[in-house]
PAFINU-738686 format. One record per atom (N, C-alpha, C): residue number from 1; residue in three letters; atom name; x, y, z. Coordinates in steps of 0.05 Angstrom, whole numbers. Example, Ala and Ser with C-alpha at 12.3 -4.5 7.8 and 13.67 -1.06 7.14 Angstrom:
BEGIN
[pt 1,ALA,N,[264,-114,156]] [pt 1,ALA,CA,[246,-90,156]] [pt 1,ALA,C,[264,-66,156]] [pt 2,SER,N,[257,-45,142]] [pt 2,SER,CA,[273,-21,143]] [pt 2,SER,C,[258,1,157]] 
END
This chain:
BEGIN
[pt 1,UNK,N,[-354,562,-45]] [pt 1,UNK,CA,[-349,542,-65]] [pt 1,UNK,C,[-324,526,-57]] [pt 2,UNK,N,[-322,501,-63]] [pt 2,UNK,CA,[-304,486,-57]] [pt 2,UNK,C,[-287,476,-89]] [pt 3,UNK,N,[-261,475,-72]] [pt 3,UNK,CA,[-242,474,-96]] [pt 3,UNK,C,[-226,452,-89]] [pt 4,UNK,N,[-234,422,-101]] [pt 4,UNK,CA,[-221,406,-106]] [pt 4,UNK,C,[-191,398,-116]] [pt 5,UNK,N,[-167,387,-106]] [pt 5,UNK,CA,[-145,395,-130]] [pt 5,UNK,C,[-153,374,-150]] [pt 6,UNK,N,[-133,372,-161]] [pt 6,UNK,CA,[-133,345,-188]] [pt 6,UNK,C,[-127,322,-178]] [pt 7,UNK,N,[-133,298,-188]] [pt 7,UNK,CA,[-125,277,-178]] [pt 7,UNK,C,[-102,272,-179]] [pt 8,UNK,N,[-83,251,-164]] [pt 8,UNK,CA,[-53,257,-165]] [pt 8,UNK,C,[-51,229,-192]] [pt 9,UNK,N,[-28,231,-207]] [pt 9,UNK,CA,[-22,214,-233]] [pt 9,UNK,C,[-3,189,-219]] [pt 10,UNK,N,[-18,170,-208]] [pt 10,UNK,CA,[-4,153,-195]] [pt 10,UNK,C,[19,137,-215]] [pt 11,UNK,N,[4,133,-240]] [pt 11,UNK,CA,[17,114,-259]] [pt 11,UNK,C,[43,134,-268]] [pt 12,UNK,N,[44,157,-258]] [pt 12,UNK,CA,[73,174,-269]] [pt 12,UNK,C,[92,168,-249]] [pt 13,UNK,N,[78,167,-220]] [pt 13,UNK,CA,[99,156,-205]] [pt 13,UNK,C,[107,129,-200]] [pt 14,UNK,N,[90,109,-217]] [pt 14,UNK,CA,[97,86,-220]] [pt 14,UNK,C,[128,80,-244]] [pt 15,UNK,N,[113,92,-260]] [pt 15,UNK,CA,[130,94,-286]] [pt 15,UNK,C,[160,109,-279]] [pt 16,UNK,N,[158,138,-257]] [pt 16,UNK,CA,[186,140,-242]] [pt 16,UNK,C,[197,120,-232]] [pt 17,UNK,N,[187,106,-213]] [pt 17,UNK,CA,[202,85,-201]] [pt 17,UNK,C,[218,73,-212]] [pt 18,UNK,N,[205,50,-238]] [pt 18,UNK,CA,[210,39,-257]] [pt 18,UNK,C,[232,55,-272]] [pt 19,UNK,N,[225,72,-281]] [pt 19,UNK,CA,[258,89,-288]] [pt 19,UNK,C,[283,94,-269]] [pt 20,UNK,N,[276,90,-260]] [pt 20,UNK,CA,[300,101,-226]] [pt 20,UNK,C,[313,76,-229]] [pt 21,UNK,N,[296,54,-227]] [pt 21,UNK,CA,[313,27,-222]] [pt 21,UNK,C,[324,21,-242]] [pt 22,UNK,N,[301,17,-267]] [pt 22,UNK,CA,[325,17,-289]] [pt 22,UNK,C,[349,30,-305]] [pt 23,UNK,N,[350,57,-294]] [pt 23,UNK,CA,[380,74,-293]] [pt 23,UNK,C,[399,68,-288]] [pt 24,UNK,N,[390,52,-260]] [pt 24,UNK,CA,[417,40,-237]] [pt 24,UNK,C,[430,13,-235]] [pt 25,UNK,N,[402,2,-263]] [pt 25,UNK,CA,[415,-27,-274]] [pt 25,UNK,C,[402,-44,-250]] [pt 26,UNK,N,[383,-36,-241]] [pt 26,UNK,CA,[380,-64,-212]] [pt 26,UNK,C,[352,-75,-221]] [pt 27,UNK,N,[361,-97,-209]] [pt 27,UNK,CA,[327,-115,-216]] [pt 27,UNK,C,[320,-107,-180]] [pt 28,UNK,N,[287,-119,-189]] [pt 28,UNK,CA,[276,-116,-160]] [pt 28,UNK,C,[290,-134,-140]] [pt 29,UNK,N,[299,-153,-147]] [pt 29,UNK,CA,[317,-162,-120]] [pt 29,UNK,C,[340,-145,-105]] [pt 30,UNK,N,[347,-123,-126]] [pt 30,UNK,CA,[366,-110,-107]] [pt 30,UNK,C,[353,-83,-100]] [pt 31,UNK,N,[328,-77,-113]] [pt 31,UNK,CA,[319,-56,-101]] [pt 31,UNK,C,[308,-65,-78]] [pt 32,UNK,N,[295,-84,-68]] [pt 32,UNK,CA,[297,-92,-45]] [pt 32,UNK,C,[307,-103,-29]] [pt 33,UNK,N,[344,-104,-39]] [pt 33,UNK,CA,[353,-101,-15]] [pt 33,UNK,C,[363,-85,-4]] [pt 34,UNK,N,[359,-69,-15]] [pt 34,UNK,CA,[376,-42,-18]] [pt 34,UNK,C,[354,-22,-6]] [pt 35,UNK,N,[327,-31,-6]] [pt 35,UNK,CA,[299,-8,7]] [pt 35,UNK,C,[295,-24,32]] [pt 36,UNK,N,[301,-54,32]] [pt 36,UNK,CA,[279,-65,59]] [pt 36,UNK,C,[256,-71,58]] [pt 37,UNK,N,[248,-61,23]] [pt 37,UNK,CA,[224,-77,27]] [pt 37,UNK,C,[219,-103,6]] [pt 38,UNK,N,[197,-120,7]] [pt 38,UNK,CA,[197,-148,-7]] [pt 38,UNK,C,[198,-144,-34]] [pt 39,UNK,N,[202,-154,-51]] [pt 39,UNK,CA,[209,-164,-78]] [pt 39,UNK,C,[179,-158,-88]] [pt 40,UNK,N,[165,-173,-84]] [pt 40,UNK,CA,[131,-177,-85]] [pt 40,UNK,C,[125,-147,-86]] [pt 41,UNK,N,[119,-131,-49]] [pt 41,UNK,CA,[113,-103,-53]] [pt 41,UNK,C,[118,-86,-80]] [pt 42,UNK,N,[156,-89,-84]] [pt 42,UNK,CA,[156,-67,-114]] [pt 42,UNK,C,[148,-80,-134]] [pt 43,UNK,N,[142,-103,-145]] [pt 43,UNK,CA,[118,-109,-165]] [pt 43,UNK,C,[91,-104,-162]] [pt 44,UNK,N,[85,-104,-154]] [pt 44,UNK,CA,[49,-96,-143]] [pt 44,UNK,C,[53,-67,-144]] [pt 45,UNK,N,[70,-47,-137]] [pt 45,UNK,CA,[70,-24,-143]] [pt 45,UNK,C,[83,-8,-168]] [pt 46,UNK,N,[96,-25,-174]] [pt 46,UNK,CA,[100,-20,-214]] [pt 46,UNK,C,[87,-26,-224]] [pt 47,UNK,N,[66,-46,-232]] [pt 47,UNK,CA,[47,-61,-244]] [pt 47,UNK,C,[24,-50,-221]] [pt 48,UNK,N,[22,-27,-211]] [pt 48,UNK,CA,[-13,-24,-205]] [pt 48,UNK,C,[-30,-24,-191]] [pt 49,UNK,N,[-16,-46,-184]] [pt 49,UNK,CA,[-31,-65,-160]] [pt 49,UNK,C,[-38,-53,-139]] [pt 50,UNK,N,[-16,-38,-121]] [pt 50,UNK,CA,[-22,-21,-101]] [pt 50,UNK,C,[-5,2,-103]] [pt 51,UNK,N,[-16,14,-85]] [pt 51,UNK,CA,[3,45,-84]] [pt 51,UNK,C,[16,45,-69]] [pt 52,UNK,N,[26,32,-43]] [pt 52,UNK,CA,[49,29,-28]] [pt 52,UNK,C,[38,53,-5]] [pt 53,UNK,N,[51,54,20]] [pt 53,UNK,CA,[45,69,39]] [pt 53,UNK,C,[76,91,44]] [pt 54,UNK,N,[67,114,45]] [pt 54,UNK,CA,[91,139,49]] [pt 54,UNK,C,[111,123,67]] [pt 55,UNK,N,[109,107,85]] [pt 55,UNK,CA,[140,93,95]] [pt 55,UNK,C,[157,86,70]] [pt 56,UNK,N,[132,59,44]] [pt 56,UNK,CA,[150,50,28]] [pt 56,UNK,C,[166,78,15]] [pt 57,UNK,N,[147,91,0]] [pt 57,UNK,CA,[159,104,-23]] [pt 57,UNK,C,[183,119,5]] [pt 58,UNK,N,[182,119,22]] [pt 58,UNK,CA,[209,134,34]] [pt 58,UNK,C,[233,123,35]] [pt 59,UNK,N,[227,96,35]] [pt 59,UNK,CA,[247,75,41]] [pt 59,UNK,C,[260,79,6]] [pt 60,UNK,N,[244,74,-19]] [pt 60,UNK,CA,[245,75,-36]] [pt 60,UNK,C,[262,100,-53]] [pt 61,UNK,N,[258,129,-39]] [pt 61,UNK,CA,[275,144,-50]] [pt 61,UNK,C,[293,146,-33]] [pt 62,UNK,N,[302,135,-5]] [pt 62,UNK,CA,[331,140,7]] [pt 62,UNK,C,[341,115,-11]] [pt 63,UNK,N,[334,95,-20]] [pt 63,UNK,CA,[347,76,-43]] [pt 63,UNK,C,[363,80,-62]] [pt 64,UNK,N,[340,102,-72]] [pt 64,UNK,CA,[350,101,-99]] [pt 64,UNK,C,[366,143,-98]] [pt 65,UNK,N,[370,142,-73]] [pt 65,UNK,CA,[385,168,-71]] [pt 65,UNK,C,[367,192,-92]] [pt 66,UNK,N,[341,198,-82]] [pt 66,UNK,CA,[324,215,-100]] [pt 66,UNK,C,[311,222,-74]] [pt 67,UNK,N,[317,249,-85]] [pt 67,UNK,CA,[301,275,-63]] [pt 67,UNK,C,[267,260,-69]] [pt 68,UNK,N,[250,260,-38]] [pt 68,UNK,CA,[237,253,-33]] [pt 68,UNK,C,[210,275,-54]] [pt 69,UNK,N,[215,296,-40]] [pt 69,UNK,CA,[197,320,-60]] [pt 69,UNK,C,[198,317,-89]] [pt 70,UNK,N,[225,307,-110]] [pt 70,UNK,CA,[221,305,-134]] [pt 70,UNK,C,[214,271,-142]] [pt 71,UNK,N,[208,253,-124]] [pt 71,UNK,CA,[202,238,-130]] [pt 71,UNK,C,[169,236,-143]] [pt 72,UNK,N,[159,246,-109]] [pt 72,UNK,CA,[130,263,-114]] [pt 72,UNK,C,[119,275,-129]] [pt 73,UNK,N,[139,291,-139]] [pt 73,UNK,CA,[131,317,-161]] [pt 73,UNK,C,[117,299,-179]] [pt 74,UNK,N,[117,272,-180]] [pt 74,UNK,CA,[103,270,-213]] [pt 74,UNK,C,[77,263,-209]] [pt 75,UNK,N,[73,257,-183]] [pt 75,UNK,CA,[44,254,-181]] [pt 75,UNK,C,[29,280,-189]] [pt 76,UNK,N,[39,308,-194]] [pt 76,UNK,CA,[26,325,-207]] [pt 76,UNK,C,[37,326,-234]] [pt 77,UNK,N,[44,300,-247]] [pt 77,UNK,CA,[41,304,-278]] [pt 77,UNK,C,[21,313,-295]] [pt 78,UNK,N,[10,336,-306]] [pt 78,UNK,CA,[-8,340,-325]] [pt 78,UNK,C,[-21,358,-306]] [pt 79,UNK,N,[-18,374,-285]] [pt 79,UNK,CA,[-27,403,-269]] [pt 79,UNK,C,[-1,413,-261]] [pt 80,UNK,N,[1,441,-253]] [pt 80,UNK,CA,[5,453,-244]] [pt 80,UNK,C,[17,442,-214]] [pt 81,UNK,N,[37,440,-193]] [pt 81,UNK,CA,[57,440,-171]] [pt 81,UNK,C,[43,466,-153]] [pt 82,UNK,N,[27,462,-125]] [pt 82,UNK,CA,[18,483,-116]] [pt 82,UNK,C,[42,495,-111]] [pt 83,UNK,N,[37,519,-106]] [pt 83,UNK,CA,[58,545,-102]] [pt 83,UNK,C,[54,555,-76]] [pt 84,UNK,N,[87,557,-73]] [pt 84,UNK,CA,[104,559,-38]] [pt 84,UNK,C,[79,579,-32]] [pt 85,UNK,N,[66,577,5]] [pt 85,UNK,CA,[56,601,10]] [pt 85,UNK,C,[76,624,16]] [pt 86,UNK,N,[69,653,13]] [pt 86,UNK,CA,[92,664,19]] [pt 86,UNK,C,[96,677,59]] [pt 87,UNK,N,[112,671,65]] [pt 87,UNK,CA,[113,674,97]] [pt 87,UNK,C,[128,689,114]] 
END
């Protein structure tokens, strides 16, 4: 039998973002200058539009000084965080 995980909750990590920036008081113009990436890109990815590619969101949490793993974490909002194998 095959075991699917859950789908990941994109709009929780949208809605992080959006909190991160607005913490730090910056409009998208300084989150992109401050990430490298276009003004445009982090609208389209707060509003939905697209999901951005693991470069952005990297660029995006060395930005906003957020551990890369808890940025992620919310994409498992509403399951369970798989658990460390043990090694």
């Amino acid at each position: 039998m095959t075991i699917f995980p859950p789908d990941p909750d994109f709009a929780a990590l949208r809605l992080e973002l959006a909190r991160l920036r607005a913490a730090k008081g910056w409009s998208y113009d300084e989150l992109a200058a401050r990430s490298g990436l276009a003004r445009r890109t982090l609208i389209e990815i707060e509003q939905g539009r697209t999901i951005g590619t693991l470069k952005t969101w990297h660029a995006l949490a060395h930005a906003l000084n957020t551990p890369f793993d808890e940025l992620f974490a919310t994409l498992c909002n509403g399951h369970e965080l798989p658990e460390k194998a043990d090694g």
